[in-house]
ZATIDO-370708 format. One record per atom (N, C-alpha, C, O, CB): z, x, y; residue number from 1; atom name; residue in three letters. Coordinates in steps of 0.2 Angstrom, whole numbers, plus 5000, padded with zeros to 4 digits. Last residue first. Glycine has a CB too. Example, Ala and Ser with C-alpha at 12.3 -4.5 7.8 and 13.67 -1.06 7.14 Angstrom:
<atoms>
pz | px | py | seq | atom | type
5035 | 5064 | 4989 | 2 | N | SER
5036 | 5068 | 4995 | 2 | CA | SER
5039 | 5064 | 5000 | 2 | C | SER
5040 | 5067 | 5006 | 2 | O | SER
5029 | 5070 | 4997 | 2 | CB | SER
5039 | 5066 | 4972 | 1 | N | ALA
5039 | 5062 | 4978 | 1 | CA | ALA
5039 | 5066 | 4984 | 1 | C | ALA
5042 | 5071 | 4983 | 1 | O | ALA
5045 | 5057 | 4978 | 1 | CB | ALA
</atoms>
This chain:
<atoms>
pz | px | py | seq | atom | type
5093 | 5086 | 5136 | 101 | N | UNK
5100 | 5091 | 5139 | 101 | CA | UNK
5103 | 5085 | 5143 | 101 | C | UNK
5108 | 5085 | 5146 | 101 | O | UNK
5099 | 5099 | 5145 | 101 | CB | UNK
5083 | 5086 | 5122 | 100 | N | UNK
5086 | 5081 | 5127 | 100 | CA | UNK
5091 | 5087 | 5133 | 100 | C | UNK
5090 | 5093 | 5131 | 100 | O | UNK
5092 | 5074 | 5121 | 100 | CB | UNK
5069 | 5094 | 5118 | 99 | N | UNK
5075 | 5092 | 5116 | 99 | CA | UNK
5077 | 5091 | 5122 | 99 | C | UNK
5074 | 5093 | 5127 | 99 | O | UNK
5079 | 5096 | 5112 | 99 | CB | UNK
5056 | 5101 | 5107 | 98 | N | UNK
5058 | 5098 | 5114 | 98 | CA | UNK
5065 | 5092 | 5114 | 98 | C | UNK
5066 | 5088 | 5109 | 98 | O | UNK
5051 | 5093 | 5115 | 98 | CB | UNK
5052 | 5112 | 5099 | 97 | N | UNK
5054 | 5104 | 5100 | 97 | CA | UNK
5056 | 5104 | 5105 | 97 | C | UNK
5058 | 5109 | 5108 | 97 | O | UNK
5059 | 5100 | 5096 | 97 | CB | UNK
5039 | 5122 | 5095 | 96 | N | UNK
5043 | 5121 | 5097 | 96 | CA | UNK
5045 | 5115 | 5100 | 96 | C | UNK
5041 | 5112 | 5104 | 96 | O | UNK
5044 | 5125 | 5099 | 96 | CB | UNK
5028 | 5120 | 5080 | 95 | N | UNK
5030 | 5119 | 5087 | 95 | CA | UNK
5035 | 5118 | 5088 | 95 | C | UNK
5039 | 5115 | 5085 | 95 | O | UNK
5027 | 5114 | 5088 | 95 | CB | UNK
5017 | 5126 | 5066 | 94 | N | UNK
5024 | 5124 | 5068 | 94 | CA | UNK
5023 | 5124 | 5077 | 94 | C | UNK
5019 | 5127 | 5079 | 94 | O | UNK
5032 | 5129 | 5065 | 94 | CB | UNK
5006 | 5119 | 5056 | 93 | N | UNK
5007 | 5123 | 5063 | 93 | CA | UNK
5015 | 5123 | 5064 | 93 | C | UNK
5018 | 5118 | 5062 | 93 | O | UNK
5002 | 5118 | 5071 | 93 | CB | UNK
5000 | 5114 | 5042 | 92 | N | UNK
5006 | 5118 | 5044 | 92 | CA | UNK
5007 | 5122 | 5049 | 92 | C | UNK
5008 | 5128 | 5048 | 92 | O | UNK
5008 | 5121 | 5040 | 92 | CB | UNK
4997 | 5097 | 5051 | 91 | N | UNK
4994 | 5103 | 5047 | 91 | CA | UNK
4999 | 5109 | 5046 | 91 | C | UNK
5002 | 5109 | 5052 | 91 | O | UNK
4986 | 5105 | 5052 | 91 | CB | UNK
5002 | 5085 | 5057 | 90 | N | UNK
4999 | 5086 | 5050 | 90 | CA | UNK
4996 | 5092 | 5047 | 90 | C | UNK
4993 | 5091 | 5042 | 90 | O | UNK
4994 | 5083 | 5051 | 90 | CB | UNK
5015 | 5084 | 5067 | 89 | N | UNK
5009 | 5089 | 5064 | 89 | CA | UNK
5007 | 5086 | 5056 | 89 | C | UNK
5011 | 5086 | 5051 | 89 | O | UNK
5013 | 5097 | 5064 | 89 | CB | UNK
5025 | 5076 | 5079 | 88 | N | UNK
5021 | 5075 | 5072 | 88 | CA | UNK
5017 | 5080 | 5070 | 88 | C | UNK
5016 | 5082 | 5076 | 88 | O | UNK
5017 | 5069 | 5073 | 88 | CB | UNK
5033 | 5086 | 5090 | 87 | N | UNK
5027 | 5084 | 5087 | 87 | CA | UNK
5027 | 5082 | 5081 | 87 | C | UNK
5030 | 5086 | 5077 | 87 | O | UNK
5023 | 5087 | 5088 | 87 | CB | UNK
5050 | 5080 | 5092 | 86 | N | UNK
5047 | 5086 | 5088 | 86 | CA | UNK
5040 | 5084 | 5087 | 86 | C | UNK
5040 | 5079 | 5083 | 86 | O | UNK
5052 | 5089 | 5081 | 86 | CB | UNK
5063 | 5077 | 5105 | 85 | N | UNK
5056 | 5075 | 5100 | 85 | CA | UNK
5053 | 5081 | 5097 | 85 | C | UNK
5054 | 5087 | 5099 | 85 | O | UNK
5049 | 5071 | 5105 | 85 | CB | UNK
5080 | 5073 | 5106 | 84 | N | UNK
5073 | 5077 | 5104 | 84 | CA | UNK
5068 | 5075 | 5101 | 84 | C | UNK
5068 | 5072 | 5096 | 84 | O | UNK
5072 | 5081 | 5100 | 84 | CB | UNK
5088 | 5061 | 5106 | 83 | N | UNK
5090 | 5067 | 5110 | 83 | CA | UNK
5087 | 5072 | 5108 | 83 | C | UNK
5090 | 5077 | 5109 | 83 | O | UNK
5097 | 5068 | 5109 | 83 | CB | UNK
5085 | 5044 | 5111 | 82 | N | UNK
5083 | 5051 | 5109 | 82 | CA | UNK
5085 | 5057 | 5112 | 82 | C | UNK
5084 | 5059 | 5118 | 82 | O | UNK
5078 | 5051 | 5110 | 82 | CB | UNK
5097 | 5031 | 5108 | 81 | N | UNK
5096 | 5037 | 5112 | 81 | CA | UNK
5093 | 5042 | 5109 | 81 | C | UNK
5096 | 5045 | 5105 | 81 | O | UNK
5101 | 5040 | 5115 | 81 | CB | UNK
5102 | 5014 | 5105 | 80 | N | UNK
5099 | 5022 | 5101 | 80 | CA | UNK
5095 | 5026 | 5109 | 80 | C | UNK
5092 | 5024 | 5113 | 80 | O | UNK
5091 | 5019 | 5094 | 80 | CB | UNK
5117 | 5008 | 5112 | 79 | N | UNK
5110 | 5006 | 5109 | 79 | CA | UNK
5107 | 5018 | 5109 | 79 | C | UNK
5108 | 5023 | 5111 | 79 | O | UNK
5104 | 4997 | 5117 | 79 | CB | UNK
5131 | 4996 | 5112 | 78 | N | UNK
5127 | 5003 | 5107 | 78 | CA | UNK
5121 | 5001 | 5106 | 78 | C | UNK
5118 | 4997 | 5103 | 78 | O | UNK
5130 | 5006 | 5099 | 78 | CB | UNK
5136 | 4988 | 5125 | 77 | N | UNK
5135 | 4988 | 5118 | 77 | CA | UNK
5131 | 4997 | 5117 | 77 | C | UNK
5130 | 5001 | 5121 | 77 | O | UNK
5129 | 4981 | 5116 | 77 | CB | UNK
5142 | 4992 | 5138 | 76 | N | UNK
5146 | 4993 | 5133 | 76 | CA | UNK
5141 | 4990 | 5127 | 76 | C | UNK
5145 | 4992 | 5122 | 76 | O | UNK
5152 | 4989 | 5134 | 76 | CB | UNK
5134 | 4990 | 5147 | 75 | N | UNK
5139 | 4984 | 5145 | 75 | CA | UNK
5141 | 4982 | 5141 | 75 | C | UNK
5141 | 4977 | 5138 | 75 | O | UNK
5138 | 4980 | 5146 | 75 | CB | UNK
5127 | 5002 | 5149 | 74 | N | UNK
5133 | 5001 | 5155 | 74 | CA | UNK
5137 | 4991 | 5153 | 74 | C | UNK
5141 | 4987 | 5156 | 74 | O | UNK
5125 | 5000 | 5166 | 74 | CB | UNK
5131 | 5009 | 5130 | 73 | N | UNK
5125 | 5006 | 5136 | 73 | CA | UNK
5132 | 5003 | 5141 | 73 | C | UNK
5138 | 5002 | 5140 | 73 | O | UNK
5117 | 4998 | 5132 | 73 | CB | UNK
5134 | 5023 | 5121 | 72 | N | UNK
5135 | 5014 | 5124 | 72 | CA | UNK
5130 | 5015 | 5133 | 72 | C | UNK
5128 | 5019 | 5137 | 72 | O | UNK
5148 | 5010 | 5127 | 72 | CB | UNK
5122 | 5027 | 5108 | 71 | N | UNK
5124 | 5029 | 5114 | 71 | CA | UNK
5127 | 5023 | 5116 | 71 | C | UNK
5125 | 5017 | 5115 | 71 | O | UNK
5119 | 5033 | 5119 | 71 | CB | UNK
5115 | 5036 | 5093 | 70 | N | UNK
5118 | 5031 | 5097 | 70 | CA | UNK
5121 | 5032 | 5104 | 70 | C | UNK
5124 | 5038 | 5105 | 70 | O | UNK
5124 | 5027 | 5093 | 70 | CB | UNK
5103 | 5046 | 5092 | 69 | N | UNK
5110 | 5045 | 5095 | 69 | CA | UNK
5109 | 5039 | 5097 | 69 | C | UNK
5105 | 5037 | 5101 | 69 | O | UNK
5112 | 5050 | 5099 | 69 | CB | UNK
5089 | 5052 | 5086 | 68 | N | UNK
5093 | 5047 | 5088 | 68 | CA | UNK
5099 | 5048 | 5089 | 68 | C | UNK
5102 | 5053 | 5086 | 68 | O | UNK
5092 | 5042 | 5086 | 68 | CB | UNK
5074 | 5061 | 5084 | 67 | N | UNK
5081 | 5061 | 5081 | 67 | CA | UNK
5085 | 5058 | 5087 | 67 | C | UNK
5084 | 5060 | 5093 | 67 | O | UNK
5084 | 5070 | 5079 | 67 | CB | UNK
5057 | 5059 | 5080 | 66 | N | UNK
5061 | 5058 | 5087 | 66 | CA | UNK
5069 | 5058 | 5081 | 66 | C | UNK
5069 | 5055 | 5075 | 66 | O | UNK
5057 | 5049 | 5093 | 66 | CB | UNK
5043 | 5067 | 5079 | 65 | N | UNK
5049 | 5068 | 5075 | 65 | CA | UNK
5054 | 5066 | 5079 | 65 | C | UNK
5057 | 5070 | 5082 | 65 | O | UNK
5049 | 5076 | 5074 | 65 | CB | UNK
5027 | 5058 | 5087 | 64 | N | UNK
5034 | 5063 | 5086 | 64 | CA | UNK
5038 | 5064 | 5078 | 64 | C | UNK
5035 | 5062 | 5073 | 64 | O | UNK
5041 | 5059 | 5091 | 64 | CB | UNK
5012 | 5056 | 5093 | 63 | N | UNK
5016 | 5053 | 5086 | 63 | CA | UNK
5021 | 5060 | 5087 | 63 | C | UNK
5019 | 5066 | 5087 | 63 | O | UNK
5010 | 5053 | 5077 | 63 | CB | UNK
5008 | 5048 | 5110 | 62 | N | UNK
5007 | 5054 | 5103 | 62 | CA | UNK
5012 | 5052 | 5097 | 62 | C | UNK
5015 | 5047 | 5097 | 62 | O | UNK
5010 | 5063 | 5105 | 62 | CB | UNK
5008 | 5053 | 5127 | 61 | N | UNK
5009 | 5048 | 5121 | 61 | CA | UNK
5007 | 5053 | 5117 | 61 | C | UNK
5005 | 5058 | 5118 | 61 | O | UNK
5006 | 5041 | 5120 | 61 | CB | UNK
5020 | 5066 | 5135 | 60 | N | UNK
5015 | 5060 | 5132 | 60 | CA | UNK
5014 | 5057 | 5128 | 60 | C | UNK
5018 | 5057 | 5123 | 60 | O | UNK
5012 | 5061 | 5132 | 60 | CB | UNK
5037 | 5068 | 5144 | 59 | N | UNK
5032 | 5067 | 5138 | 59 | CA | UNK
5028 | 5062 | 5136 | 59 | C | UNK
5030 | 5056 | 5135 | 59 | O | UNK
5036 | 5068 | 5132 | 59 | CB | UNK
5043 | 5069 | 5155 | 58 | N | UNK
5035 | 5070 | 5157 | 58 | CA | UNK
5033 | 5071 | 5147 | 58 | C | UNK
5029 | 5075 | 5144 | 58 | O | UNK
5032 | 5079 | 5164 | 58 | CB | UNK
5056 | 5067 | 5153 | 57 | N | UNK
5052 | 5063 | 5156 | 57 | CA | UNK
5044 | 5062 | 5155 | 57 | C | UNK
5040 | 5058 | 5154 | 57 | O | UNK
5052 | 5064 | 5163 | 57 | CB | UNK
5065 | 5073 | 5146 | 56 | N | UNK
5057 | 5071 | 5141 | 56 | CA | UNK
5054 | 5066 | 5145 | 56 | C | UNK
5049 | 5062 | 5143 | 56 | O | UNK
5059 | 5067 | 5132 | 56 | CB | UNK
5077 | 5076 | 5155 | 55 | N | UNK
5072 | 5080 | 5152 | 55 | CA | UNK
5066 | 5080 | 5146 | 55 | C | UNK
5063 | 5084 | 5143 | 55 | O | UNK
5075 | 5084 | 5150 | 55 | CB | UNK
5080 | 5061 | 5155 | 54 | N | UNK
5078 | 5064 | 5161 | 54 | CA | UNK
5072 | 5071 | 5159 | 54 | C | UNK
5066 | 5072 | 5160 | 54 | O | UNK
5085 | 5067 | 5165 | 54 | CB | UNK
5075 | 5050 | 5141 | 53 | N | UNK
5080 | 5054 | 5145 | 53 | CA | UNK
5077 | 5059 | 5150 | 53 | C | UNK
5072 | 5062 | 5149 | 53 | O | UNK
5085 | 5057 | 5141 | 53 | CB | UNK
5068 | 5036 | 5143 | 52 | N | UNK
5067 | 5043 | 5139 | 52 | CA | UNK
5073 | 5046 | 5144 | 52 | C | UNK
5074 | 5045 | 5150 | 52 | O | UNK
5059 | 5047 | 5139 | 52 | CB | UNK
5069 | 5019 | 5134 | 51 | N | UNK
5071 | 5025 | 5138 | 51 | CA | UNK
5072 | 5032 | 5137 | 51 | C | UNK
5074 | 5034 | 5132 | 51 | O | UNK
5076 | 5023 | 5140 | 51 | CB | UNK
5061 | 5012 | 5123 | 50 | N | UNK
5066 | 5016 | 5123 | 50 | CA | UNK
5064 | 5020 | 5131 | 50 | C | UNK
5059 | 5024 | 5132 | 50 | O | UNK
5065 | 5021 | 5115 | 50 | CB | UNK
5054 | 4995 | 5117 | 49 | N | UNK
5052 | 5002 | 5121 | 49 | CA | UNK
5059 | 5006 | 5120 | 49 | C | UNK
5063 | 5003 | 5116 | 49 | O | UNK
5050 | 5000 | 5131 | 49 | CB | UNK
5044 | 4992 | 5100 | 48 | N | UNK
5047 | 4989 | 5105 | 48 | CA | UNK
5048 | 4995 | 5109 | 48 | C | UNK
5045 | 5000 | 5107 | 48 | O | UNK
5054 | 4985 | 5103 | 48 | CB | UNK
5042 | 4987 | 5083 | 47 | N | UNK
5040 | 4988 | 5088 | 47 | CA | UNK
5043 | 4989 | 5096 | 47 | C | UNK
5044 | 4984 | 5098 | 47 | O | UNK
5037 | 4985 | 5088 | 47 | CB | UNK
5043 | 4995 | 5067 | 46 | N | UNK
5047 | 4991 | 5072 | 46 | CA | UNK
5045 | 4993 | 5081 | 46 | C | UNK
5046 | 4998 | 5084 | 46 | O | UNK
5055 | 4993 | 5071 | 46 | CB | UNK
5041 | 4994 | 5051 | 45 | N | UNK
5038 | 4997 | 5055 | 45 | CA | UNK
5040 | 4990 | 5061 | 45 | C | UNK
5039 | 4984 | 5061 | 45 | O | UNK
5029 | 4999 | 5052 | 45 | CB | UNK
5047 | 5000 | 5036 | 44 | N | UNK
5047 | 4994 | 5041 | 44 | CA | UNK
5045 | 4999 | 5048 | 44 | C | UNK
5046 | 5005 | 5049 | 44 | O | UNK
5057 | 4989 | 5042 | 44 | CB | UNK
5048 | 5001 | 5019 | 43 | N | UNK
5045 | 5002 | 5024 | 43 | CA | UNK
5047 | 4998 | 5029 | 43 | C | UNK
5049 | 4993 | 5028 | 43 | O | UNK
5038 | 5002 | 5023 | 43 | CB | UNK
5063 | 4996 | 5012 | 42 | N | UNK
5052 | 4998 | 5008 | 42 | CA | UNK
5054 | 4999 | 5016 | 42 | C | UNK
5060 | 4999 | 5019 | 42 | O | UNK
5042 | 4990 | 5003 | 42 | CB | UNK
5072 | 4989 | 5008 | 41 | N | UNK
5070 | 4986 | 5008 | 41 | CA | UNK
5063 | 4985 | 5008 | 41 | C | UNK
5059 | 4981 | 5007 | 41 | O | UNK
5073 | 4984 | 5010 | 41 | CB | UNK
5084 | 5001 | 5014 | 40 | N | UNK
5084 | 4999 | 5008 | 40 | CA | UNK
5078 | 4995 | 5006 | 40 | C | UNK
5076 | 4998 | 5000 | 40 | O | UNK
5088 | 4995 | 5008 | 40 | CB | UNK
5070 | 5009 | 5024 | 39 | N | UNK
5078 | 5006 | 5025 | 39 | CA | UNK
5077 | 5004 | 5017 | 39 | C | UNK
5071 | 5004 | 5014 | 39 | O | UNK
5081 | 4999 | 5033 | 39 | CB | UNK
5059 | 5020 | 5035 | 38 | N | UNK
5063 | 5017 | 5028 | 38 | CA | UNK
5068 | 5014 | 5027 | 38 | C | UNK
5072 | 5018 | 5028 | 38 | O | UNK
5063 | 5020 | 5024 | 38 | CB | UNK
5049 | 5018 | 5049 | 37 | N | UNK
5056 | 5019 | 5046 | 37 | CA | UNK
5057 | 5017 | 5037 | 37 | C | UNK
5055 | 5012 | 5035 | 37 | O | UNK
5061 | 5013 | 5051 | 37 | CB | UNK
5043 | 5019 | 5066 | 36 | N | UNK
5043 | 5021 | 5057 | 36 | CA | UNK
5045 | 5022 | 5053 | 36 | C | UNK
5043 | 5028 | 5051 | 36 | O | UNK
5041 | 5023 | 5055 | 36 | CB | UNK
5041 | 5011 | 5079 | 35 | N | UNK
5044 | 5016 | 5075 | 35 | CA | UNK
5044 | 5016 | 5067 | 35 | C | UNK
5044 | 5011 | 5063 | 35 | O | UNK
5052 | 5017 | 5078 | 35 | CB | UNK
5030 | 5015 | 5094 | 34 | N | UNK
5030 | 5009 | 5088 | 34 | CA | UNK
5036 | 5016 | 5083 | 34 | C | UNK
5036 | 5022 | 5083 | 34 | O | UNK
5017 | 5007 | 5083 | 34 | CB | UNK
5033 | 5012 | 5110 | 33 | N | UNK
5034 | 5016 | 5104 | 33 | CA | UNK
5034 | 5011 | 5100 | 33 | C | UNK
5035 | 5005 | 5101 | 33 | O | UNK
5040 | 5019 | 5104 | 33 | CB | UNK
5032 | 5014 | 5128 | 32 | N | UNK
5033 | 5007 | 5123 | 32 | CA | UNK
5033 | 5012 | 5114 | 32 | C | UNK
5034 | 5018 | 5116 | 32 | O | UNK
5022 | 5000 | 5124 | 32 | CB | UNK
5047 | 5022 | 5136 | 31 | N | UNK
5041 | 5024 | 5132 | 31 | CA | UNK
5040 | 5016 | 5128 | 31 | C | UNK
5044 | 5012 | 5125 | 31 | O | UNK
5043 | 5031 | 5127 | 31 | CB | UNK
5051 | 5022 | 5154 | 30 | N | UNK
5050 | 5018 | 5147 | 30 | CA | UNK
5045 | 5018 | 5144 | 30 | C | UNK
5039 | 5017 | 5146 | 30 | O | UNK
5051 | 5010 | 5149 | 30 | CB | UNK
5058 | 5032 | 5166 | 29 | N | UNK
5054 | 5031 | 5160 | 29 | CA | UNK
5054 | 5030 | 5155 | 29 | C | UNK
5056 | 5034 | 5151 | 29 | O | UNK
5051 | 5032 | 5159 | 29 | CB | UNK
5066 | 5034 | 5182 | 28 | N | UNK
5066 | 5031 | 5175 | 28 | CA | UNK
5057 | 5031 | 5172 | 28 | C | UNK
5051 | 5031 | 5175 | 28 | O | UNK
5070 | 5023 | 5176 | 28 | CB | UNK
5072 | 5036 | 5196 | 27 | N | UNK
5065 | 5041 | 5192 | 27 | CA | UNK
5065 | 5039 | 5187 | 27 | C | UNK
5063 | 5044 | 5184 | 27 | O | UNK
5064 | 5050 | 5191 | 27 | CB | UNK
5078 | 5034 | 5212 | 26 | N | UNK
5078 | 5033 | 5205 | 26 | CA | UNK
5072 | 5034 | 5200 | 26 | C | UNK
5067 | 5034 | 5203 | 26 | O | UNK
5080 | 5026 | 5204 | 26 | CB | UNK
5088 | 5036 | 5226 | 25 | N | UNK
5082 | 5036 | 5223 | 25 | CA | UNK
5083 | 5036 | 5214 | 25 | C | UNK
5088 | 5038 | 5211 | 25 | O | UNK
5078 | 5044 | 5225 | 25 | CB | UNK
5099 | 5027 | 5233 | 24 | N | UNK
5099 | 5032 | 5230 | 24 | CA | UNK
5094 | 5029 | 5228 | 24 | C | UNK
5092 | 5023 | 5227 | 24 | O | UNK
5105 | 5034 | 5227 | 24 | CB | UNK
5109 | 5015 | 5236 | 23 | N | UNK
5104 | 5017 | 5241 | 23 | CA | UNK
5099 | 5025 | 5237 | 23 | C | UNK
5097 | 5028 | 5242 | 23 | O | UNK
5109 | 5020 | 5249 | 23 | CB | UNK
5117 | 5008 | 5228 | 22 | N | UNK
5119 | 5015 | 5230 | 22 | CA | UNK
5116 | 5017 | 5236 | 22 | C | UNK
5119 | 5019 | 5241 | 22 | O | UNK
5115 | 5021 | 5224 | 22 | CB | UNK
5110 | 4995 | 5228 | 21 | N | UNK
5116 | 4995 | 5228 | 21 | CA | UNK
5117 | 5003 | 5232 | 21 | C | UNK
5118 | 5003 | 5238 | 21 | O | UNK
5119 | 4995 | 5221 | 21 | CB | UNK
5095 | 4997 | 5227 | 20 | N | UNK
5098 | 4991 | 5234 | 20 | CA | UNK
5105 | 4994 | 5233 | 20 | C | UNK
5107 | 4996 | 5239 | 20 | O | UNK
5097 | 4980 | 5234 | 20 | CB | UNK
5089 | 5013 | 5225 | 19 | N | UNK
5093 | 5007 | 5221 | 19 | CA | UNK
5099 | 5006 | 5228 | 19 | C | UNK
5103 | 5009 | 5231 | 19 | O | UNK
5097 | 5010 | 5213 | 19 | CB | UNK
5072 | 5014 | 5227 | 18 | N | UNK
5078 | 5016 | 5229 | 18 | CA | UNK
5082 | 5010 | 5228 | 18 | C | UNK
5080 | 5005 | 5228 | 18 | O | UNK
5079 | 5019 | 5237 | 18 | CB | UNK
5061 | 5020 | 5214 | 17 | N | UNK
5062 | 5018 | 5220 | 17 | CA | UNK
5068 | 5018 | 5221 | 17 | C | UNK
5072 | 5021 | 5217 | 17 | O | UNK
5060 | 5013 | 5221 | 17 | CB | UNK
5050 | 5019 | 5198 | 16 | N | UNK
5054 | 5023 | 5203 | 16 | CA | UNK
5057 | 5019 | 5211 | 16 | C | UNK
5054 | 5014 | 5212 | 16 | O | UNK
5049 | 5028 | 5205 | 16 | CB | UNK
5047 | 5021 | 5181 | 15 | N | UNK
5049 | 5016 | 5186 | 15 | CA | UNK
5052 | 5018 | 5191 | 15 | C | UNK
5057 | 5021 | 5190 | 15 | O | UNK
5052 | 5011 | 5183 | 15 | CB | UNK
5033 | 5022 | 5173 | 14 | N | UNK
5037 | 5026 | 5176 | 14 | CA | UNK
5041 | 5019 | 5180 | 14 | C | UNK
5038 | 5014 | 5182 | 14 | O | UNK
5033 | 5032 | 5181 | 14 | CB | UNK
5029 | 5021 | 5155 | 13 | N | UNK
5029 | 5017 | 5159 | 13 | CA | UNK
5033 | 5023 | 5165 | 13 | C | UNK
5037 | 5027 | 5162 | 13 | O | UNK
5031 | 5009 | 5156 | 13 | CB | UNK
5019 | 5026 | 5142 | 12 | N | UNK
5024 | 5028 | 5147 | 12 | CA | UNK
5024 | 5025 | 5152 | 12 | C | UNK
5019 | 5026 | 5154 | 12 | O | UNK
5025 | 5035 | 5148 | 12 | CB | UNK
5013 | 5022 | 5127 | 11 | N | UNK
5013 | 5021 | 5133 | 11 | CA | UNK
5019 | 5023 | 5137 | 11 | C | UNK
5024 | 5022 | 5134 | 11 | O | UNK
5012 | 5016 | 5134 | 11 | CB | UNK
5015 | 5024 | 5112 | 10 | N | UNK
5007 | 5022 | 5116 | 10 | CA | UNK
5007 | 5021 | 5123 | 10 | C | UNK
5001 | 5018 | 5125 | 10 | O | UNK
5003 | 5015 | 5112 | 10 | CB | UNK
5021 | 5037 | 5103 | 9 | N | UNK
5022 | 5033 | 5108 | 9 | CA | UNK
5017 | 5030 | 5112 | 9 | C | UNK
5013 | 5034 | 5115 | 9 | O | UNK
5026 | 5037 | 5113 | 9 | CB | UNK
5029 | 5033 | 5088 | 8 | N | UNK
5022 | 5035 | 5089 | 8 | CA | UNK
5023 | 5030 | 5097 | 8 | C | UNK
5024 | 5024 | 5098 | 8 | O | UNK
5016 | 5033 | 5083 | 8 | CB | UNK
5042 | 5041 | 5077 | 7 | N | UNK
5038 | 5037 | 5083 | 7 | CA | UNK
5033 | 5039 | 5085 | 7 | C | UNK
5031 | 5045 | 5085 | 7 | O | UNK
5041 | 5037 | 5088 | 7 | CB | UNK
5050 | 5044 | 5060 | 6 | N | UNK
5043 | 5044 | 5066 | 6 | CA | UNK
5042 | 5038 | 5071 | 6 | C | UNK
5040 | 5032 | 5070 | 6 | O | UNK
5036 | 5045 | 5063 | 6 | CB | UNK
5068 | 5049 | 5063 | 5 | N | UNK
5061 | 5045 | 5062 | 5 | CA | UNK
5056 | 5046 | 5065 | 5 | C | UNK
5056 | 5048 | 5071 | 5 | O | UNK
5061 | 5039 | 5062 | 5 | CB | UNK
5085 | 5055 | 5061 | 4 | N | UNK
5077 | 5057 | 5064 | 4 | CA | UNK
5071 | 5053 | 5060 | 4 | C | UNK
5071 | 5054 | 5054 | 4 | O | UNK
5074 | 5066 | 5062 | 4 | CB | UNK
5097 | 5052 | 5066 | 3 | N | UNK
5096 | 5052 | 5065 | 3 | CA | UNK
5087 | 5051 | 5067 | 3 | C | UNK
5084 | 5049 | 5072 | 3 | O | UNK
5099 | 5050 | 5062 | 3 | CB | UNK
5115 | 5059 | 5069 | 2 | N | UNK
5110 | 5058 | 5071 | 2 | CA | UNK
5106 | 5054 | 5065 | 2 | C | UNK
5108 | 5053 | 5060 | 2 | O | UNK
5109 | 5063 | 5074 | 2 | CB | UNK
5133 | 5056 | 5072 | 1 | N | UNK
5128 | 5056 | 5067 | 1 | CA | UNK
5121 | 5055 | 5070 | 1 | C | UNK
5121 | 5050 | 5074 | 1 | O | UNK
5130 | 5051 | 5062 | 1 | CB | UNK
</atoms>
């Protein structure tokens, strides 16, 4: 089960270098994101970062269409995974999305 809300991304952090364990190079990026949500309780607007998966590295900041997936994390808890962004649009342009692989 997925699910799609707005995010608005105001920073891409890159994090790169060689991991002491593997020895192996590493290319990560942490989006900071404000997200924009409706739950029982009205509006909630939640702050905080999300890991972008390899094929939305190079996405910039901006307001999305971001659709989630849970995923387990390496210690086993579940935490949310974007598996596409779709621009936000305010006007009726359409845009092709951009999606996870």
């Amino acid at each position: 089960m997925t699910s799609k809300q707005k995010l608005t991304i105001v920073n891409v952090i890159r994090r790169e270098g060689v991991s002491s364990k593997t020895g192996r190079p590493y290319d990560m990026r942490t989006a900071q994101c404000i997200l924009w949500q409706t739950t029982s309780e009205g509006e909630e607007t939640v702050v905080g970062t999300v890991t972008l998966p390899n094929s939305l590295k190079d996405t910039e900041k901006g307001d999305y269409y971001a659709e989630f997936a849970m995923a387990q994390s390496m210690d086993g808890s579940l935490v949310p995974r974007i598996v596409s962004l779709l621009p936000f649009a305010t006007s009726s342009k359409t845009v092709a999305p951009k999606i996870a692989q």
